[in-house]
DRENDO-1510 file (C-alpha; in Angstrom, 1 decimal, always signed):
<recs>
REC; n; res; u; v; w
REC; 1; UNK; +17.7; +8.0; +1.7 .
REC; 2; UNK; +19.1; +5.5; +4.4 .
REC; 3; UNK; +19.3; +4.9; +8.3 .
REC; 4; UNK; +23.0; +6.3; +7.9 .
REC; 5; UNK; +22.3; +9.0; +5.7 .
REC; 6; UNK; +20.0; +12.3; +5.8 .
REC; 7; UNK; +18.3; +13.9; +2.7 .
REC; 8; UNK; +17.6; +17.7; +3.0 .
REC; 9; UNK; +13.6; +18.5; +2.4 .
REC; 10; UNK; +15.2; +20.9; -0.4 .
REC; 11; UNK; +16.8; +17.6; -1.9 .
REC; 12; UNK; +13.2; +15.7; -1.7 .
REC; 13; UNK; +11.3; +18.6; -3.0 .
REC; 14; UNK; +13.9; +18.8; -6.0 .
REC; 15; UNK; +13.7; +14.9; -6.7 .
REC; 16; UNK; +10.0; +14.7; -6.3 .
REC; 17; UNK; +9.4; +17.8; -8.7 .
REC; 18; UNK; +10.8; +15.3; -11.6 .
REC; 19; UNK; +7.3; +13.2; -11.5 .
REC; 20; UNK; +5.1; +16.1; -11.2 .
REC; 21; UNK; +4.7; +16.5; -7.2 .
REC; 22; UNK; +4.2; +20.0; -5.8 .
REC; 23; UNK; +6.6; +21.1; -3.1 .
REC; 24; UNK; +3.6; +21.2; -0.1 .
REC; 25; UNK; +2.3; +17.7; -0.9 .
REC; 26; UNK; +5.6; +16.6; -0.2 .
REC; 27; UNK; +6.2; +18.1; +3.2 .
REC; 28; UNK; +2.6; +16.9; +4.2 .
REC; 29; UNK; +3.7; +13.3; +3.1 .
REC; 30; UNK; +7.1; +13.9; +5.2 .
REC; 31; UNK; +5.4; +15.5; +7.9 .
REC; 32; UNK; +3.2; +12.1; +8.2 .
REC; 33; UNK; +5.6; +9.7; +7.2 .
REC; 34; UNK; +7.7; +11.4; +10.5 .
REC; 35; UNK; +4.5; +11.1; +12.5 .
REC; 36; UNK; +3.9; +6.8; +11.2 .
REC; 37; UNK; +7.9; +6.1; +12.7 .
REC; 38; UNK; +8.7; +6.1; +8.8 .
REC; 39; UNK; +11.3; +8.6; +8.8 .
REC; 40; UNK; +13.0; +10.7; +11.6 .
REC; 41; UNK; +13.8; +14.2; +11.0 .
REC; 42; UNK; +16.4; +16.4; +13.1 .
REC; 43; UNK; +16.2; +19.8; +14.0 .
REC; 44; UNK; +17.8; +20.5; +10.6 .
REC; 45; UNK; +15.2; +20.0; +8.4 .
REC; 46; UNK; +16.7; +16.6; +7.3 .
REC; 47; UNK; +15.5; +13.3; +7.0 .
REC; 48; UNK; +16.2; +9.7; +7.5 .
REC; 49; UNK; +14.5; +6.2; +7.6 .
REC; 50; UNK; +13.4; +5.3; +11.1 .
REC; 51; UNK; +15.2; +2.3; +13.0 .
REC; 52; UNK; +12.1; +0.4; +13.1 .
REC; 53; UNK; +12.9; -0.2; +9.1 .
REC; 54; UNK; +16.0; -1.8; +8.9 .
REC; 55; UNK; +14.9; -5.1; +8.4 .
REC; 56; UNK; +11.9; -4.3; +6.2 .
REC; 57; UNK; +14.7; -2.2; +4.1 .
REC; 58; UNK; +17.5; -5.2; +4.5 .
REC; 59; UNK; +14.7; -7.6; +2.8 .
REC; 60; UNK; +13.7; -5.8; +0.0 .
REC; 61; UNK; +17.2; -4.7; -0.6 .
REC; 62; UNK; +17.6; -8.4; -1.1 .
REC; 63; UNK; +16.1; -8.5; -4.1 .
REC; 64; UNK; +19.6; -8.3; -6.0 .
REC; 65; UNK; +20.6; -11.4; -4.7 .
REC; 66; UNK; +17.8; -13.5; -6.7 .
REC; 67; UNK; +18.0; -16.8; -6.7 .
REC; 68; UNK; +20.0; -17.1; -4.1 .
REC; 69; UNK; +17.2; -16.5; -1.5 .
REC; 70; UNK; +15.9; -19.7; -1.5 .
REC; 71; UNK; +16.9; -23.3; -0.5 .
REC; 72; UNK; +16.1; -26.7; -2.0 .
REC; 73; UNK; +12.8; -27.3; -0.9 .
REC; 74; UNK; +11.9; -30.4; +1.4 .
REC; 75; UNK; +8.2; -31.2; -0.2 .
REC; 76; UNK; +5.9; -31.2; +2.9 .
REC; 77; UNK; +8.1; -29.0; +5.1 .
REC; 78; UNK; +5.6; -25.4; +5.7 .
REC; 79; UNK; +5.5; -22.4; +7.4 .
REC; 80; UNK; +2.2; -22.2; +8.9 .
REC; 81; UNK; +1.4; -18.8; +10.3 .
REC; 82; UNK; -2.0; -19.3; +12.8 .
REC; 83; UNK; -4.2; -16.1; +13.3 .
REC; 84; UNK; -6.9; -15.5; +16.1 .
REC; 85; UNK; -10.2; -15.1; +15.8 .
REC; 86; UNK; -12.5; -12.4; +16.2 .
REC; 87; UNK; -9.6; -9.7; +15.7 .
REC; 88; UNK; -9.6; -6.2; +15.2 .
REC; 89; UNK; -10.2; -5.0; +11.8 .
REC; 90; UNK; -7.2; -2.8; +11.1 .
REC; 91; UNK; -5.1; -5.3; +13.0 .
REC; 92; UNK; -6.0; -7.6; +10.7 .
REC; 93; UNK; -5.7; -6.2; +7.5 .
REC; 94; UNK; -2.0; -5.5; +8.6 .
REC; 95; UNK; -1.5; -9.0; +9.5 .
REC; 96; UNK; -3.0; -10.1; +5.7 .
REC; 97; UNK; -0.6; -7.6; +4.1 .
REC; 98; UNK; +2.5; -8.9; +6.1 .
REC; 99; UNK; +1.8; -12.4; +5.2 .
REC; 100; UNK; +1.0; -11.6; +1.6 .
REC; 101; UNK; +4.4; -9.5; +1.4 .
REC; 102; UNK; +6.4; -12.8; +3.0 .
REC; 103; UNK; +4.2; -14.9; +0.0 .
REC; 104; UNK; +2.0; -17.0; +2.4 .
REC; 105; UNK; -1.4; -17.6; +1.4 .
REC; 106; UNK; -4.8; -18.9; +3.5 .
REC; 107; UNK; -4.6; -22.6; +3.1 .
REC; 108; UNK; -7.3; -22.9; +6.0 .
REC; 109; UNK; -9.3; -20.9; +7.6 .
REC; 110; UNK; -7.4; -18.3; +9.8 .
REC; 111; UNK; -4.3; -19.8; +9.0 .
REC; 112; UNK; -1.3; -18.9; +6.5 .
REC; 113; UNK; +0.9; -20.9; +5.1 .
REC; 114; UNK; +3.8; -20.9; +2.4 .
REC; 115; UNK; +6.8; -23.3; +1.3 .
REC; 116; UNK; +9.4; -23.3; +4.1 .
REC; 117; UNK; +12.3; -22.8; +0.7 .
REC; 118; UNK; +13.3; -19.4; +2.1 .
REC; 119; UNK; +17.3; -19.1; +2.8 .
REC; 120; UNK; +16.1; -16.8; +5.8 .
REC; 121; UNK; +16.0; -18.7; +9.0 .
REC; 122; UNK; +12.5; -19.1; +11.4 .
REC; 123; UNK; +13.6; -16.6; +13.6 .
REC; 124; UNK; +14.6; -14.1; +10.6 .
REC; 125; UNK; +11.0; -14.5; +9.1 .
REC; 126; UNK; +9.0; -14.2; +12.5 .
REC; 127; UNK; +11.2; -10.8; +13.0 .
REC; 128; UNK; +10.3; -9.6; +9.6 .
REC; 129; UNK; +6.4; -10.6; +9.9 .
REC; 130; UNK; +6.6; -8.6; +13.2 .
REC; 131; UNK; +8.2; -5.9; +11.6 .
REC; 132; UNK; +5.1; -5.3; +8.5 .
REC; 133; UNK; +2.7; -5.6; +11.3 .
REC; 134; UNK; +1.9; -9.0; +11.6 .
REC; 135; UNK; -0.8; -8.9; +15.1 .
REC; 136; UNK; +1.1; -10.0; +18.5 .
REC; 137; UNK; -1.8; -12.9; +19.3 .
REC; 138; UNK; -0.3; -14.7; +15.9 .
REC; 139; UNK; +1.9; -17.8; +15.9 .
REC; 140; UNK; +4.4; -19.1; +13.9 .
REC; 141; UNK; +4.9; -22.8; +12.9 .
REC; 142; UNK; +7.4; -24.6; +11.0 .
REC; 143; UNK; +6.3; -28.4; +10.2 .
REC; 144; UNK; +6.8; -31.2; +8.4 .
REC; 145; UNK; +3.7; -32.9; +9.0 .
REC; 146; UNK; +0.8; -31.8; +6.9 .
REC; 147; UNK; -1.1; -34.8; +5.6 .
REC; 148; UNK; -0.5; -35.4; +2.0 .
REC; 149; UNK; -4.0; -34.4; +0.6 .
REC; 150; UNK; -4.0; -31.2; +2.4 .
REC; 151; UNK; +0.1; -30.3; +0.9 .
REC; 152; UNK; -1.4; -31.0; -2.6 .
REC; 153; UNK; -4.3; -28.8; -2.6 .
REC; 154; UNK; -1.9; -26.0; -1.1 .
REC; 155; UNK; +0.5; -26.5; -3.6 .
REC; 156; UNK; -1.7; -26.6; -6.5 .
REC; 157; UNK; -4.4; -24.0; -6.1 .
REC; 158; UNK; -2.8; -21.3; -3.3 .
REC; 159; UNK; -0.2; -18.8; -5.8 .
REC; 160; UNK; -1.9; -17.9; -9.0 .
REC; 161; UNK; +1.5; -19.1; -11.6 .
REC; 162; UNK; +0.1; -17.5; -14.8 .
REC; 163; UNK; -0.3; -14.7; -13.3 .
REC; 164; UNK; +3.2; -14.4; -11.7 .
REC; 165; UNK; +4.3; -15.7; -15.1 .
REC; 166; UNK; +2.5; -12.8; -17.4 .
REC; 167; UNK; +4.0; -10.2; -14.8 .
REC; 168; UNK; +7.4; -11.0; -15.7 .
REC; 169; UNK; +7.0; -11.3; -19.3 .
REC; 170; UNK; +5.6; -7.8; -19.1 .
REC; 171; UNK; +8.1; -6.3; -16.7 .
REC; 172; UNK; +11.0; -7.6; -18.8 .
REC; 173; UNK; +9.2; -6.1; -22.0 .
REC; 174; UNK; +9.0; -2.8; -20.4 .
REC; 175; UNK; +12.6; -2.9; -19.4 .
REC; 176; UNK; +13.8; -3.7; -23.1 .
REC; 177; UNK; +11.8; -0.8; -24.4 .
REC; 178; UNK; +12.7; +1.2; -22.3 .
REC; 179; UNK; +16.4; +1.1; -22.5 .
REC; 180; UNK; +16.0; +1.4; -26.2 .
REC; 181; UNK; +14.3; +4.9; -24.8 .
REC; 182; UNK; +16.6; +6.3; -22.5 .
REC; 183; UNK; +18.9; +7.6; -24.5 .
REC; 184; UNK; +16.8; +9.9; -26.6 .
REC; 185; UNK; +15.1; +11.5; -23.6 .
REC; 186; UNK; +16.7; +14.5; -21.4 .
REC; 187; UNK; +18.6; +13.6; -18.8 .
REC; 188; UNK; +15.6; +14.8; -16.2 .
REC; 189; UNK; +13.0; +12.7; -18.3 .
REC; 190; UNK; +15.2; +9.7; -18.6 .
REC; 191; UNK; +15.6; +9.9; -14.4 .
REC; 192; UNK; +11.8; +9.9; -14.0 .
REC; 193; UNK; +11.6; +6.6; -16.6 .
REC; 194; UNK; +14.5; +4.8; -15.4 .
REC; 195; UNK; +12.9; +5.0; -11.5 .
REC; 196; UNK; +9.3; +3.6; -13.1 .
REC; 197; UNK; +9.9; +1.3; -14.7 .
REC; 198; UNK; +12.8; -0.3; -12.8 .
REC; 199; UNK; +10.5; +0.4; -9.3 .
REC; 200; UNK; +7.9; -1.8; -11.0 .
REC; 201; UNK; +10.0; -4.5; -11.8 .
REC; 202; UNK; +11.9; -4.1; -8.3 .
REC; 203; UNK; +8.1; -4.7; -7.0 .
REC; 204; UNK; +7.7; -8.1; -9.1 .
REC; 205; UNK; +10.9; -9.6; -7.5 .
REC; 206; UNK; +10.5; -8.2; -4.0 .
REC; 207; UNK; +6.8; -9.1; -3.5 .
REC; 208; UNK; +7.3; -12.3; -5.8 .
REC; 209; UNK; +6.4; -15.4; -3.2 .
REC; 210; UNK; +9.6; -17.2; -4.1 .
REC; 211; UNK; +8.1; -20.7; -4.8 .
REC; 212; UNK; +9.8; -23.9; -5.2 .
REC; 213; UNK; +10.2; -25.7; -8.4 .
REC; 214; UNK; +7.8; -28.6; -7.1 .
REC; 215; UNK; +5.2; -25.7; -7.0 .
REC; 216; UNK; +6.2; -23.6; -9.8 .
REC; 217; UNK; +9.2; -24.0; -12.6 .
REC; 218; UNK; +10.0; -21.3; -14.0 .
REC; 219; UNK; +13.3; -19.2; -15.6 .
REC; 220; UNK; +10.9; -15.9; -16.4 .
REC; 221; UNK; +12.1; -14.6; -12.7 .
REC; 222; UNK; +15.5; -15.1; -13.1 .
REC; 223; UNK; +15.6; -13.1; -16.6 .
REC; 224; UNK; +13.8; -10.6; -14.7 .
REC; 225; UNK; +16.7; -10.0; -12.0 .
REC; 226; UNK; +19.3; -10.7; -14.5 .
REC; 227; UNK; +18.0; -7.3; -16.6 .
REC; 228; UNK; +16.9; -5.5; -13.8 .
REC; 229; UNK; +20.8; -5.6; -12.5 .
REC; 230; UNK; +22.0; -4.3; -15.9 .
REC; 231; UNK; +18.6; -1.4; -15.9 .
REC; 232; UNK; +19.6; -0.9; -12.6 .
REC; 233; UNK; +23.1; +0.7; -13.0 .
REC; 234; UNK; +22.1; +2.4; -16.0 .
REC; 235; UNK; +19.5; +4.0; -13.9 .
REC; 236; UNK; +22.7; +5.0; -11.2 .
REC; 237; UNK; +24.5; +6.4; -14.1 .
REC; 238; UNK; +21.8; +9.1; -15.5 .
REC; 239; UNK; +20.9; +9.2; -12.3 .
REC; 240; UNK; +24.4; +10.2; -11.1 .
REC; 241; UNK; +24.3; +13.1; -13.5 .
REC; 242; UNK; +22.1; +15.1; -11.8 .
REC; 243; UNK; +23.0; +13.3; -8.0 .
REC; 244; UNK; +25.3; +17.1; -7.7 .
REC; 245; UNK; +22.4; +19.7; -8.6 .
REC; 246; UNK; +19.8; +17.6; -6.7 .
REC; 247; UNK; +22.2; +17.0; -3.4 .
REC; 248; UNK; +20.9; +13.9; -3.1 .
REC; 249; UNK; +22.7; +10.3; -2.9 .
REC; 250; UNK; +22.7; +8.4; -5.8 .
REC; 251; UNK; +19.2; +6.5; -4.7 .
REC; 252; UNK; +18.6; +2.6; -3.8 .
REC; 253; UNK; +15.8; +3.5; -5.7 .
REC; 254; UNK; +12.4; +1.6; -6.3 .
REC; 255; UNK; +12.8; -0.2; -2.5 .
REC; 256; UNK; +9.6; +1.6; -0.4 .
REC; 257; UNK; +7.2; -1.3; -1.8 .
REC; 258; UNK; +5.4; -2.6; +1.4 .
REC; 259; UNK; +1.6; -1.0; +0.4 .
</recs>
């Protein structure tokens, strides 16, 4: 499903029956994902994404690029994202879930920060952090003065490392297996697996914060994109066996991640 092209309910219905969905919970989760400015639906019973997610959609698409999203990183240069006190709960708890999605982390109190290594520019990032629901009474900062003591306890004890670190190894394990896998299922079983298991590692690399070398060497994340590419188009292929029966285009599957 895209912004330029609608999927029948029929289609959905079809494509969700392969992991076990009934057909009414899936028009109730249309019916309020039309009613959140998710999707849009015509008098036709079709469906596509809303405007409003273009960029949210453009980001995550990203995630093919890989290394390529990020920029040599100038050691003390941070984005610093300031939130105001006293703030509604809900509109806070899309604010920390914005952030969180864009990698920053509470290095103060009440105020965000991450590496400024992203190849996106300040205006690109304010846009996006607008667009998950980041609260209008926030600001955005880009600086290159944070006092030395402060940029060393950011850089050391804000992104848990091992933790990014074990989620790759076990992403690109599950990825090897499962290719081994695929072809001894049906072609319907090996459609459900090859959307699973690729979503979760399509989640690893999209929500991944991205962090510098300074902060965080590593070549786990790059063997993680390089076999996701490879699971990814033998995913289009089974998928694009059944792409006639379900009338459905071929997916950009695994890419509604923002939770």
């Amino acid at each position: 499903m895209t912004r330029q092209r609608s999927v029948s309910s029929k289609s959905l219905i079809d494509s969700g029956e392969l992991f076990g969905f009934n057909a009414n919970s899936i028009r109730v989760a249309l019916t309020r994902l039309v009613s959140n400015g998710i999707l849009e639906s015509d008098a036709r019973g079709y469906y596509r994404m809303a405007k409003k997610t273009d960029p949210i959609s453009a980001y995550i698409e990203d995630w093919r690029l890989g290394e390529e999203r990020l920029k040599p990183w100038e050691c003390n240069e941070w984005f610093i994202c300031h939130l105001p006190k006293k703030p509604q709960r809900s509109a806070r708890s899309h604010s920390v879930k914005a952030l969180s999605f864009l990698g920053f982390r509470e290095g103060l109190d009440n105020m965000w920060v991450r590496p400024a290594n992203l190849q996106y520019s300040f205006e690109e990032i304010e846009s996006l952090l607008c667009h998950l629901g980041l609260e209008a009474a926030a600001n955005l900062f880009l600086t290159k003065t944070v006092n030395e003591k402060t940029s060393q306890r950011w850089q050391h004890q804000l992104w848990n490392t091992q933790s990014l670190s074990y989620g790759y190894r076990e992403s690109l394990e599950k990825i090897e297996t499962s290719l081994k896998q695929l072809k001894k299922l049906e072609n319907r079983e090996a459609m459900a697996e090859s959307f699973i298991v690729g979503g979760e590692a399509v989640h690893i690399l999209v929500k991944d914060p991205l962090l510098p070398e300074q902060i965080f060497k590593t070549e786990e994340r790059d063997a993680l994109h390089q076999a996701m590419m490879h699971y990814d188009e033998v995913g289009r292929e089974i998928w694009a066996k059944e792409v006639k029966h379900l009338q459905i285009k071929v997916p950009a599957r695994h890419l509604r991640l923002v939770k």
